[in-house]
N, C-alpha and C positions, 0 to 999 in steps of 0.2 A: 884868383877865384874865377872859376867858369860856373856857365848856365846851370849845370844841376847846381854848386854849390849855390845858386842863388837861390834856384828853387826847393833847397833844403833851409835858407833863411825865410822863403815865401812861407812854406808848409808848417814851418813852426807859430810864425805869424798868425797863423790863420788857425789852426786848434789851440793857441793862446784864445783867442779870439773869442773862441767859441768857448769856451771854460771860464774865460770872466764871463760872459752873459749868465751865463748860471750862478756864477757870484752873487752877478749884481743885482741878480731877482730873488737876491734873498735880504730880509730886513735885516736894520742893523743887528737886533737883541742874536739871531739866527746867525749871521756871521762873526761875531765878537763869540761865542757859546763855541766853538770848536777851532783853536787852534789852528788847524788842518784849513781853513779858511784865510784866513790871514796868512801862513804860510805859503798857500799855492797862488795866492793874488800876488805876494811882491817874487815871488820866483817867475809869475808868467810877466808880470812888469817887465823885470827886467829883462828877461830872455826876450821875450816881443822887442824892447827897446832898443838892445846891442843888436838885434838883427836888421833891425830899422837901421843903425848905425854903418851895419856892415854891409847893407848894400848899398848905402849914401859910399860910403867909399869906395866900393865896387866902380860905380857908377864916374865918381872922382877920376880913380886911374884910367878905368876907359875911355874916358875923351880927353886923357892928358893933360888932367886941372892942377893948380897947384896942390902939393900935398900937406894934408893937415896933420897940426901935432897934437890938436883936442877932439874930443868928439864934440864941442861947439862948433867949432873951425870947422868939420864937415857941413853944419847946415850953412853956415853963414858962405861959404864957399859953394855950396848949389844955389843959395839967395842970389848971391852976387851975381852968378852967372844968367839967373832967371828962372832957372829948372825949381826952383821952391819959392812962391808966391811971399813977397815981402812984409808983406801983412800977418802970414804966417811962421816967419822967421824967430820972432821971441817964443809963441808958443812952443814949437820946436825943440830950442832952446832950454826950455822949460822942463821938458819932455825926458830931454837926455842928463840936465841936471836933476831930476826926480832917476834918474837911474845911479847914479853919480849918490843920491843918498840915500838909496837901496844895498849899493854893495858896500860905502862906506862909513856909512851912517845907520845901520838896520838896525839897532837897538832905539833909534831916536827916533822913529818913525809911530806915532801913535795911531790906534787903528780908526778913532772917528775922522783922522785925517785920511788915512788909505780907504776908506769906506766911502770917503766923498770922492775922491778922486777916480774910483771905483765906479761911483755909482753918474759922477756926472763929466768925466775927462776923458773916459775911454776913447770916446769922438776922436780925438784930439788923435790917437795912437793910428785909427782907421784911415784918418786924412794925411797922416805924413806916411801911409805906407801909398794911399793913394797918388800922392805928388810926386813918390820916387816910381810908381811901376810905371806912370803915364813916361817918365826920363825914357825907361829901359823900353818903354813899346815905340817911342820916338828915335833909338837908335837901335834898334833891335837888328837890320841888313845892315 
């Protein structure tokens, strides 16, 4: 993976981004009333998620960390090292298992649960793409 592909994982990132906020300013009755809402919240989930993933591993192979065989193992393997705030590490965690029951789990996902997490966990997705770009602006030369 080079620079652009990263900045085609950033760029997704970021129009995910901005497409939940529009979600999330709509009331529950307003997002549960169209399918098409619920749909495009766990597709931008997850897409946001795996990219958050894929530049933790990005990031992994370029300074020669051990290689992970989970997408957990990737956070806990930038914790370990320090690049991911320890405090931050289960939420993270969290983050990647809520993706984990998006592609293998999407029938079991109900939507007052996606509507909360929606409306009050997004934070959560914004600060672990934060903790990974501070890594790549840290060794960027």
């Amino acid at each position: 993976m080079n620079q652009r592909d990263i900045q085609t994982k950033i760029d997704v990132i970021m129009d995910n981004l901005e497409k939940l906020d529009v979600l999330k300013a709509k009331t529950f009755q307003e997002f549960v009333s169209d399918f098409r809402n619920i749909d495009s919240t766990l597709h931008r989930f997850q897409t946001s998620i795996q990219a958050l993933l894929d530049i933790g591993s990005y990031i992994i192979a370029s300074l020669g960390l051990r290689t992970p065989s989970t997408n957990e193992e990737i956070i806990e393997i930038l914790s370990d090292v320090g690049h991911i705030p320890k405090e931050k590490r289960e939420t993270y965690i969290k983050i990647s298992q809520f993706r984990n029951r998006i592609v293998h789990l999407y029938n079991h996902i109900d939507t007052e649960t996606l509507y909360d997490i929606l409306v009050n966990e997004t934070e959560d997705i914004i600060h672990f793409y934060t903790d990974l770009i501070k890594v790549i602006e840290k060794y960027k030369n």
